[in-house]
N, C-alpha and C positions, 0 to 999 in steps of 0.2 A: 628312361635311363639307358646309357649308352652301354654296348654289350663288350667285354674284356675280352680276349682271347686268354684262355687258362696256360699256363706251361705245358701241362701234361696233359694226352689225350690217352683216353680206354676205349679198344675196340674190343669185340668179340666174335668169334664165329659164330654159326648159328645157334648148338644147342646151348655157349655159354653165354648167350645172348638172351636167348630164352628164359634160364634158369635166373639172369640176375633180374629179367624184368619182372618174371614171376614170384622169385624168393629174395631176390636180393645177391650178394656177397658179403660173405665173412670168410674168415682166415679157414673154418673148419672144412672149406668146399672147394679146398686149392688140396690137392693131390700129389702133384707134381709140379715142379716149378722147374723150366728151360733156361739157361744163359746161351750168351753168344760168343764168339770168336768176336773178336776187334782189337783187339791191342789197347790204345790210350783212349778208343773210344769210350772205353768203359770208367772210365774219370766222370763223364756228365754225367755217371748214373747212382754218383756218391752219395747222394745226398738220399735217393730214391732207396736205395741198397741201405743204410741206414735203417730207416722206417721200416722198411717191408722187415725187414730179418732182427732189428732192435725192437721193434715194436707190435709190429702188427702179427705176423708168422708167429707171435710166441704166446698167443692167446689160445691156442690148440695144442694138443700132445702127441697124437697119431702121427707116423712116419711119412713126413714125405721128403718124398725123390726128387733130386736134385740134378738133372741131365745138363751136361754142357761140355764145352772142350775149350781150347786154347784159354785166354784170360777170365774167363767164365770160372776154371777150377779153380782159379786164384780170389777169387771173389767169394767161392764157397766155403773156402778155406778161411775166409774172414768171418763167415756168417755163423761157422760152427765154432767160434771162438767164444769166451767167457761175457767178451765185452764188444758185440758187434761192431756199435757204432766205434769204436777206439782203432779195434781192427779194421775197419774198413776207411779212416782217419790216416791209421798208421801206414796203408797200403797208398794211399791215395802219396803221401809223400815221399816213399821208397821212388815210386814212380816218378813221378815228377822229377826227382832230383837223382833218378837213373842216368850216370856219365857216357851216352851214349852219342857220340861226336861225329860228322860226316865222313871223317879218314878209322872211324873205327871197323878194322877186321870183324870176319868171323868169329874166330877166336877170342876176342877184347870183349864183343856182344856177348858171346856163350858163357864167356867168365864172371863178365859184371851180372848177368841176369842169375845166374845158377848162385853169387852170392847175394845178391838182392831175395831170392826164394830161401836162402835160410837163414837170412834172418829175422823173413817174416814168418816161417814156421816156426822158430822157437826151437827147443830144445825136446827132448824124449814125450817129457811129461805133457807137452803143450800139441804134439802131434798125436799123441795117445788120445786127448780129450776131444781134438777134430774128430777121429777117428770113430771114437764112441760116444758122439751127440746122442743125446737120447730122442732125437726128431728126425735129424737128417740123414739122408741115406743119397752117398754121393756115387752117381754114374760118371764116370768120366773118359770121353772116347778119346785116343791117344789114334796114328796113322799109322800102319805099317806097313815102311816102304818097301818098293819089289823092283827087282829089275834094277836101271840105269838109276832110279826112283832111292833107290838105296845106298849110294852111291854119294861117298864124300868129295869127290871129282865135280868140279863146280861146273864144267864143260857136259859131264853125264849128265847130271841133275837138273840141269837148264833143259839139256833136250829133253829131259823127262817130261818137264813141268811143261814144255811147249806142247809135246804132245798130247799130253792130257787134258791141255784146255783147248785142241783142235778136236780133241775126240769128243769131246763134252760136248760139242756142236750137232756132232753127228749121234750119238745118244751117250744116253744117262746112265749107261752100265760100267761105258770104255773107261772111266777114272780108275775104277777097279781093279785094271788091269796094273797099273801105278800106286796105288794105296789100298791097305784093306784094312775095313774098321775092327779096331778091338776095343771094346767096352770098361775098362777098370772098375769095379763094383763093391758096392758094400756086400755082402753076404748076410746078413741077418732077418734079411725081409726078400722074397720074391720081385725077382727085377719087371716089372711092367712093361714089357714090350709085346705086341701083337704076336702072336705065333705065329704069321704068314708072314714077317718080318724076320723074326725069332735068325734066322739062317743065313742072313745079313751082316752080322756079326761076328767076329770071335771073343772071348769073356774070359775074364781073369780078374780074381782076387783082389779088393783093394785091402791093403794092411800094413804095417810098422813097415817092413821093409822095400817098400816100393811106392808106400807116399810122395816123398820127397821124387822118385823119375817121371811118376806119372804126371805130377806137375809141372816136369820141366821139359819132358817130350811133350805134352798137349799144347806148348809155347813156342816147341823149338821148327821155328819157318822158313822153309827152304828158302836156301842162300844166303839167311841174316843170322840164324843162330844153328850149329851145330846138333844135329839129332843125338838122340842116346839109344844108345844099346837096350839089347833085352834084358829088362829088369826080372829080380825074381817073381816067378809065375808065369811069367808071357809067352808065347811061343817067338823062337828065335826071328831076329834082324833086328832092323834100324828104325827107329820112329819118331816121327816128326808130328808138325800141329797137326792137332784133331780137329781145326777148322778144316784140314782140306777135305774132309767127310762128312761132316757136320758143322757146317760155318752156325744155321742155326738151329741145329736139333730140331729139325723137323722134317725128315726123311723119313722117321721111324714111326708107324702106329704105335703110340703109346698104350699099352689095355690097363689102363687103370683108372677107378672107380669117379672119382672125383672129376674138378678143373681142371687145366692146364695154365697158370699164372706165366708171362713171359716178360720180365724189364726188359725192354728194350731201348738203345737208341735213336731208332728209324722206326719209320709204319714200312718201311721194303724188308722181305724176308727171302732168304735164297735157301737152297738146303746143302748148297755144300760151296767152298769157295769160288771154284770155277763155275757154277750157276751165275755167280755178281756180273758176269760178263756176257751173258749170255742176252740176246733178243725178248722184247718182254713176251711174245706170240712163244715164245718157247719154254719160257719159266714158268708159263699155266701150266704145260705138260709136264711138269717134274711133280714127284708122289708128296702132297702135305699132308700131316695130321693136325687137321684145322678144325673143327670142327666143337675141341669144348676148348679151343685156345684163347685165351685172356692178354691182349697186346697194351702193355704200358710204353709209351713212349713220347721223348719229347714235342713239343709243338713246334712252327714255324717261330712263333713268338719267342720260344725259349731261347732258338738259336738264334735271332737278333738281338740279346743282350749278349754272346758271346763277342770276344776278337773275331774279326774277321766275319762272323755271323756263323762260328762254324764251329764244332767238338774236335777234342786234341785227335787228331789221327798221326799216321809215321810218319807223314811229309814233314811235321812240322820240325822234326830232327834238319833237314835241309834247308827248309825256308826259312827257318828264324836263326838267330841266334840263340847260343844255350840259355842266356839270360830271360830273352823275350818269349821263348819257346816255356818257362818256369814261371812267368809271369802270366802269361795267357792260360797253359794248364791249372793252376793255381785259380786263376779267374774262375774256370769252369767251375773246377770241385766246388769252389764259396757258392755260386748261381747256384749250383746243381741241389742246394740244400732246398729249394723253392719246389723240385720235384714230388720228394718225400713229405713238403709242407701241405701239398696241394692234398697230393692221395689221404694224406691223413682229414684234413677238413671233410673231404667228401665222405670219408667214414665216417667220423665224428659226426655230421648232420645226415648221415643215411640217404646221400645224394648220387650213389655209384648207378644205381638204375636211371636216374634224368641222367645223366652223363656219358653214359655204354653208346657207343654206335657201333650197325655192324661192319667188319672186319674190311677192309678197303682190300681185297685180293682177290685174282691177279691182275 
C-alpha cells in the first residue's frame, strides 16, 4: 500500500514527546495553548482552530491559558465565543473581504481594521462573555514603543525599526531598547510565567474597558496600521504589534503544570519578529521554551493544494488582484477544514502517539 502524506504534521519536544508516547494525549494535558503573529496566515488554520476550540479543548474544564499577540488575539477572541466554529467562520470572512487596496494610507488600514474588530466583538454583552469563559484565560502581549519606536513620524519609526533589526544581529537584548513587552491578562488565575522570566514583562489587567485596544494594539504594525494610545491600566505611550516581542510566544518559560499545544502554520518558530531574519546558526541561540511544546502545523502536501502552493500572507494585498486575492483566501479557509479533519481522525482512533515526531529545532 502506497504511503499518503497526511496535511497536518505533530511534533514534540522532548518531555511532550515522551508523555504522548507513554500516556497518550487528551484535551486534559494541554495547559497552555500559544498562537502566533501572522496576519492572513492564520486563515489556513480555520479549519484546525475550529476542531481544537469547537470540539476537542471543550472536553476538559480546568483553565487554560491562552498566550499570543497580534492575529493570535483575534483568534482567541473567536474561541471564547458561544459558537467557536461560527466565530471562527465569521472571522475568516471579515478577513477575507477586508477592503484593504495597494493605494490604501495608514490611516484607511487603521480605520477599516479598528471597524472590522468591532464588529467582530459584538456588543457589551458578547465582550463580557469573551471576557468570562469559564476555561479560557487570555494573555495577550501588546509592544510598547520607546524612543523614535513611539513615534507616528514614518521617517522616525522606519529608523527605529531599522535599527532594531541591525541590533537583533548583534544580540537579543538590543530590540528592547525599541519595544517593551507588556502582557494584558486575565486576573482570575495566576499567570504561568517562569519567575526568572517573570521581570521581562510589564502586566496589566485584561477587562471591559481595554478589550477592544488591546486587540487592536497587538494588530497595530509598524508603518501599515496606526498604534494606539495607553489604554486603561497600562503604563503610558504608544503600542504597537505584540509580534514585534513575541512573533511566537516562545521567548517566555512558561511554569505551568500541563502541555504546551501550539497551531501553527510552519514547523519554523522565531521568538520575536526580528528573529524571522536572522541566520539560522543564530536563532539556536535565542531563549525557547520547548521542551513540553506540542507543534501542529501544516505539511508540504497541504500547501500544494493551495494557489500558488502557498497560505494568504500581506503580499497578496499587492500581487493579486482584490478579486483573485478573495478567491485564493477563500480557497485556503475551504482546504484548511482538512486540518481539523485529520487531527480529529487521529483522536478518534487514538493514533497521536504513531504520528508525534520529535520537534525539528533549530
Amino acid at each position: 500500500m502506497s504511503y499518503i502524506e497526511p496535511d497536518l504534521a505533530i511534533y514534540a519536544g522532548p518531555r511532550a514527546y515522551r508523555h504522548i508516547q507513554n500516556q497518550g494525549l487528551h484535551a486534559k494535558d494541554i495547559s497552555t495553548l500559544i498562537g502566533s503573529a501572522g496576519g492572513p496566515k492564520a486563515l489556513a488554520l480555520t479549519g484546525l482552530d475550529q476542531y481544537l476550540f469547537g470540539d476537542w479543548l471543550n472536553t476538559h474544564d480546568e483553565p487554560l491559558w491562552l498566550f499570543g499577540s497580534s492575529v493570535a488575539s483575534w483568534r482567541f477572541a473567536c474561541a471564547a465565543q458561544h459558537d467557536p466554529y461560527k466565530a471562527f467562520a465569521d472571522f475568516a470572512q471579515l478577513y477575507i473581504h477586508s477592503p484593504f487596496l495597494p493605494n490604501s494610507t495608514v490611516a484607511d488600514i487603521t480605520r477599516s481594521t479598528q471597524t472590522m474588530l468591532k464588529t467582530f466583538l459584538g456588543d457589551a454583552d458578547s465582550q463580557a462573555a469573551i471576557l468570562n469563559h469559564p476555561r479560557y484565560r487570555f494573555a495577550i502581549t501588546v509592544a510598547r514603543s520607546k524612543g523614535w519606536a513611539g513615534s507616528r513620524n514614518q521617517k522616525q519609526l522606519g529608523a527605529a525599526l531599522l535599527g532594531c533589526m541591525v541590533g537583533n544581529y548583534v544580540h537579543p537584548a538590543i530590540p528592547r531598547w525599541f519595544f517593551e513587552r507588556v502582557i494584558v491578562h486575565d486576573t482570575r488565575s495566576p499567570l504561568p510565567i517562569h519567575g526568572k522570566h517573570h521581570d521581562q514583562a510589564r502586566y496589566a489587567a485584561l477587562d471591559q474597558h481595554n478589550l477592544f485596544q488591546t486587540l487592536a494594539a497587538s494588530t497595530a504594525i509598524p508603518m501599515v496600521i496606526d498604534g494606539v494610545d495607553a489604554a486603561h491600566n497600562w503604563p503610558a505611550g504608544l503600542y504597537r504589534d505584540g509580534g514585534l516581542v513575541d512573533y511566537n510566544f516562545c521567548a517566555l518559560d512558561l511554569d505551568s503544570p500541563g502541555l504546551t499545544l501550539f497551531p501553527h502554520f510552519t514547523q519554523k518558530i522565531s521568538a520575536s519578529w526580528f528573529d524571522k531574519y536572522l541566520p539560522r546558526w543564530q536563532k539556536a541561540r535565542r531563549p525557547h521554551s520547548l521542551d513540553n511544546l506540542i507543534l501542529l502545523c501544516p505539511t508540504p502536501h497541504f500547501y500544494q493544494r493551495l494557489q500558488d502552493h502557498k497560505i494568504p500572507d500581506r503580499s497578496d494585498y499587492k500581487r493579486l488582484s482584490d478579486a483573485d486575492r478573495r478567491l485564493a483566501w477563500q480557497h485556503a479557509v475551504e482546504q484548511s477544514q482538512r486540518l481539523g479533519e485529520q487531527f480529529a481522525q487521529w483522536v478518534a482512533a487514538d493514533q497521536l502517539a504513531q504520528v508525534v515526531r520529535p520537534l525539528p529545532f533549530p
